[in-house]
C-alpha positions as CSV (number, residue, x, y, z in Angstrom):
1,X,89.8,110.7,41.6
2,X,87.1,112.2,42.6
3,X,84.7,110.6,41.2
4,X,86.1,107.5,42.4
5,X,85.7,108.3,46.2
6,X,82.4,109.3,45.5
7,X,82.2,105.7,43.4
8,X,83.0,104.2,46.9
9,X,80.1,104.9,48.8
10,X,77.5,103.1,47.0
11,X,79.6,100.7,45.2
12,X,82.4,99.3,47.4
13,X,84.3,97.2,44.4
14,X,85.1,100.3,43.0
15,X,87.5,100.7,46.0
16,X,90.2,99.0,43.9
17,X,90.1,101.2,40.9
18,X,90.4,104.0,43.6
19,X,93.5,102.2,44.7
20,X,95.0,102.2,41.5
21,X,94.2,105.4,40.8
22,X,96.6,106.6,43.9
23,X,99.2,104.2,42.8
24,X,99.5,105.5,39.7
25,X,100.1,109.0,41.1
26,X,102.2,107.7,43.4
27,X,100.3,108.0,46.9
28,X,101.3,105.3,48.1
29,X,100.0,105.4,51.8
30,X,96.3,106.0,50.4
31,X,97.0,103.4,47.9
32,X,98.0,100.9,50.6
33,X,94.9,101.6,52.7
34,X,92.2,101.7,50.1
35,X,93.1,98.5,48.5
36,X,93.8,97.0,52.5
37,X,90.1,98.2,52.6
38,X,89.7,96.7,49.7
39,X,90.5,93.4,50.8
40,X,89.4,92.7,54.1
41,X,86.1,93.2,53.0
42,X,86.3,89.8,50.6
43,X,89.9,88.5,51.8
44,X,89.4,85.0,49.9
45,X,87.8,86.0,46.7
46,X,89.5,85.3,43.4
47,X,88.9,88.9,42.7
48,X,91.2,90.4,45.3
49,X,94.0,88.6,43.4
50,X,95.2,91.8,41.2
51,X,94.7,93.8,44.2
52,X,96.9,91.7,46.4
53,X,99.3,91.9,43.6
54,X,99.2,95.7,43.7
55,X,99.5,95.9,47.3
56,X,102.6,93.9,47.7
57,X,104.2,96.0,45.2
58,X,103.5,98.9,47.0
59,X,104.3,97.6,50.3
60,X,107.4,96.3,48.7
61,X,108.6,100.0,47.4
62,X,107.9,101.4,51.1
63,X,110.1,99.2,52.5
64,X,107.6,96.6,54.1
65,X,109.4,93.3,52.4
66,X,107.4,90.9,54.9
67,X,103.9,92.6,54.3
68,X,104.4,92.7,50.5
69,X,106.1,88.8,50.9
70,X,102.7,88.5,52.7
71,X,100.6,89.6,49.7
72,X,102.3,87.2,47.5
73,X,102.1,84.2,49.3
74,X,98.1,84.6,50.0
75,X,97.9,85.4,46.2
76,X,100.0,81.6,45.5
77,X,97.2,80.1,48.2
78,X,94.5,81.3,46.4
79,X,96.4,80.5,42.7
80,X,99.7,78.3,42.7
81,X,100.5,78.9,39.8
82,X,100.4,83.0,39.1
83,X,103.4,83.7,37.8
84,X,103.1,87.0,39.0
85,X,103.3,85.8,42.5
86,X,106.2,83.7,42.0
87,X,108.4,86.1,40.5
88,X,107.7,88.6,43.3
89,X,108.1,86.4,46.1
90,X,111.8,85.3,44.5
91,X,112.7,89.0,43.7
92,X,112.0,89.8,47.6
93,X,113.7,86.9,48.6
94,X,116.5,87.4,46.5
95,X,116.7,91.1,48.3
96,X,116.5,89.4,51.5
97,X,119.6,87.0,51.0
98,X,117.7,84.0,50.6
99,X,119.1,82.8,47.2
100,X,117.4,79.1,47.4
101,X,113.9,80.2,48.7
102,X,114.1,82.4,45.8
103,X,115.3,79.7,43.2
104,X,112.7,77.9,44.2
105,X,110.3,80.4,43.1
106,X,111.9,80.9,39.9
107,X,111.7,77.2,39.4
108,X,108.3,77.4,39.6
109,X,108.5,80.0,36.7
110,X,110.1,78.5,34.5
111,X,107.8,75.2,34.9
112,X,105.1,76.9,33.6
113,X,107.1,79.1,31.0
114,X,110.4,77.4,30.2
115,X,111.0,80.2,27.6
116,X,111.3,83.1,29.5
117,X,115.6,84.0,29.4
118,X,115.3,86.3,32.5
119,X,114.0,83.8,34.6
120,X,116.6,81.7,33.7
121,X,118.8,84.2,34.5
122,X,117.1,84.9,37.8
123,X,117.6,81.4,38.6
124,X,121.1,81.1,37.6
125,X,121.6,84.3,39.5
126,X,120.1,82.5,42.9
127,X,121.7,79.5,42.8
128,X,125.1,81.3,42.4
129,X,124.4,83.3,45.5
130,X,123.4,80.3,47.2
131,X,126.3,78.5,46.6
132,X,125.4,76.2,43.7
133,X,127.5,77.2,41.0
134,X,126.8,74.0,39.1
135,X,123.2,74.7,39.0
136,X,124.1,78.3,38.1
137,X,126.0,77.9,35.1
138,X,123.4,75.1,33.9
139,X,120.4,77.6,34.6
140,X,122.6,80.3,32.4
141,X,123.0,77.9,29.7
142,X,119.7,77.7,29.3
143,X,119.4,81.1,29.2
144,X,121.6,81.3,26.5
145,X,119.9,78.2,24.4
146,X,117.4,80.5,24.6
147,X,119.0,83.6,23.3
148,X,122.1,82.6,22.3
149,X,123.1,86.8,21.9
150,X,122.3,87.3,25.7
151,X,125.2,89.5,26.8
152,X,124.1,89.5,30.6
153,X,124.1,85.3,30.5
154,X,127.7,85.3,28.5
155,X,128.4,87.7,31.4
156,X,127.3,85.7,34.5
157,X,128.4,82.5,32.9
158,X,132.1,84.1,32.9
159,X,132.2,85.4,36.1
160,X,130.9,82.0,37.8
161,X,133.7,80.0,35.1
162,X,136.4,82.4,36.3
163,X,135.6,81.6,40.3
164,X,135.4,77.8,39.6
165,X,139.0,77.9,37.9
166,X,137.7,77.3,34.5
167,X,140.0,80.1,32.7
168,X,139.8,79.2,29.6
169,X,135.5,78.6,29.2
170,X,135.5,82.3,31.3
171,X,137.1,83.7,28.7
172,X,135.1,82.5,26.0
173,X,132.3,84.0,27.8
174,X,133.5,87.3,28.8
175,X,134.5,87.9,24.9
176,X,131.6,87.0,23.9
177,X,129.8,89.3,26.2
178,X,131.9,92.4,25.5
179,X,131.2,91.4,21.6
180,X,127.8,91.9,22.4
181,X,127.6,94.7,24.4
182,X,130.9,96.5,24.0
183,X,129.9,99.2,26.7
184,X,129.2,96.8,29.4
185,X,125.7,97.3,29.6
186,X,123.3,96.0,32.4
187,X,124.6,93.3,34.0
């Protein structure tokens, strides 16, 4: 750590590494300003991207949902397509109540990996919340095309089945779920 603020004073880029440095032991105000620092001194370059990745995590853990949302979105100007991005700006919004902002973020996931069950799930998860239940239990089929032994998609499937009135498909799923995860697992 050392090293790396002395690092700083000839070589600004090393500001970042600083910055990560304090994130990983978990100083998260120094974090914050270094790689702020860090930043602003390039804000457009390609090469802030990781950093503006970092920094809206950390934002995000203190609380600061709108900085960290922030982060993200400058990241998805400067690269529409990081999946990174997306999946943070739809796990904030999804925090924030704002189930289709979110799904459309995890849309934009699973456009450019279709294979990926938890953003299926993520999806599925969204649109529930948001009141499309249709769109829910088709996002959680997918899921489960996927990996047919997903307990937390049998799961989610049955519980959106049982509040449409479909008894019987509910509890096809909800066996299958406690088959697979007899404890009840993470849900």
């Amino acid at each position: 750590l050392s090293q790396l603020r002395e690092a700083v004073r000839d070589y600004p880029e090393a500001r970042y590494a600083l910055g990560t440095e304090l994130a990983v032991r978990d100083d998260r105000a120094a974090a914050i300003q270094e790689l702020q620092t860090f930043i602003d001194d390039k804000p457009l370059a390609a090469t802030r991207v990781p950093a503006r990745l970092l920094l809206g995590r950390l934002l995000a853990a203190e609380g600061r949902f709108e900085d960290s949302a922030s982060q993200f979105r400058f990241v998805l100007k400067l690269s529409p397509s990081n999946l990174d991005a997306h999946a943070s700006v739809g796990d904030l919004l999804m925090a924030q109540k704002r189930y289709l902002e979110a799904a459309s973020h995890y849309r934009a996931l699973i456009a450019s990996r279709s294979d990926q069950v938890d953003s299926h799930i993520k999806l599925g998860r969204a649109l529930d919340a948001g009141g499309e239940p249709a769109q829910a239990m088709d996002a959680y089929r997918k899921a489960l095309q996927l990996d047919p032994a997903s307990h937390v998609a049998h799961l989610s499937l049955a519980d959106v089945c049982l509040r449409l009135d479909r008894v019987d498909e509910a509890i096809v799923y909800a066996r299958e779920a406690v088959r697979l995860e007899p404890r009840g697992g993470d849900a």
